[in-house]
Structure formats: C-alpha cells, structure tokens
C-alpha positions as CSV (number, residue, x, y, z in Angstrom):
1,X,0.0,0.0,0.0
2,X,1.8,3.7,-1.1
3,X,2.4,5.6,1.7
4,X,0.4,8.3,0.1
5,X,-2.9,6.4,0.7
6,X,-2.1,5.9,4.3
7,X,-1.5,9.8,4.8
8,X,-4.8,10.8,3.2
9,X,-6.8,8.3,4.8
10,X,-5.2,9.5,8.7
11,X,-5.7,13.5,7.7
12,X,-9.1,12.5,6.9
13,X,-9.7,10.7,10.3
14,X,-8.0,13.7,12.1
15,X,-10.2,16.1,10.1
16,X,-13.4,14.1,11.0
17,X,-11.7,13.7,15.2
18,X,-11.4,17.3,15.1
19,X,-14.6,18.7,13.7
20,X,-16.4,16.1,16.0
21,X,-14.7,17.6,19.4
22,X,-15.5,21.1,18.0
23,X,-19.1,19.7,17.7
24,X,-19.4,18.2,20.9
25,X,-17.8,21.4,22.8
26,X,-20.3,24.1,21.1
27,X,-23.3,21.7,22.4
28,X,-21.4,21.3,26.0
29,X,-20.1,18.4,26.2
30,X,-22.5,16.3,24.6
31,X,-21.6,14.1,20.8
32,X,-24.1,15.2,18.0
33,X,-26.1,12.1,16.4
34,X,-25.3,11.4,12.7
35,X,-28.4,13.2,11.2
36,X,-27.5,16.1,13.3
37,X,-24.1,15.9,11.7
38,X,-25.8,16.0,8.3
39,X,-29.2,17.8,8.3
40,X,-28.0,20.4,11.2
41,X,-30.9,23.2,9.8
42,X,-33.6,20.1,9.9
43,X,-32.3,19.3,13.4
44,X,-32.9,23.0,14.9
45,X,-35.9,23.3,13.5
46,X,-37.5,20.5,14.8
47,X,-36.8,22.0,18.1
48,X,-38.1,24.7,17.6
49,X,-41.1,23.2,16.8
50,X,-41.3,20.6,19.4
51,X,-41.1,24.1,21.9
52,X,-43.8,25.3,20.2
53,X,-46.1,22.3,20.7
54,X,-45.9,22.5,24.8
C-alpha cells in the first residue's frame, strides 16, 4: 500500500476527530447524532417546533 494512501486516509480521520470535538464542545459536552451531523438546519428546526407544541 503507497504511503500516500495511508497519509490521506489519517488527515481524513483527524479532520473528522477534530470537527467532531469542535461539535461536541459548542453543544457542552455532549456528541451530536449522525443526522444532526448531516441535516444540522432540519435538526434546529425540529426544536423549535417541538417548543412550540408545549
């Protein structure tokens, strides 16, 4: 396997680490959930609307 393969494939694992930790520390600790991770607007909104139905 070329070494340039392996290098890709760990920045991309660090890149994923990272914007994970910087996910988990704007919500205070706590991991975001795969569809938060990939439908974020749908996410808040739902919130919102789940606020609105108390």
């Amino acid at each position: 396997m070329s070494w340039l393969a392996v290098a890709g494939v760990a920045l991309g694992v660090a890149a994923a680490w990272a914007v994970l930790r910087y996910a988990a520390r704007k919500r205070g600790g706590q991991r975001p959930t795969l569809g938060e991770l990939m439908f974020p607007v749908h996410h808040t909104d739902r919130r919102q609307d789940d606020e609105r139905e108390d």
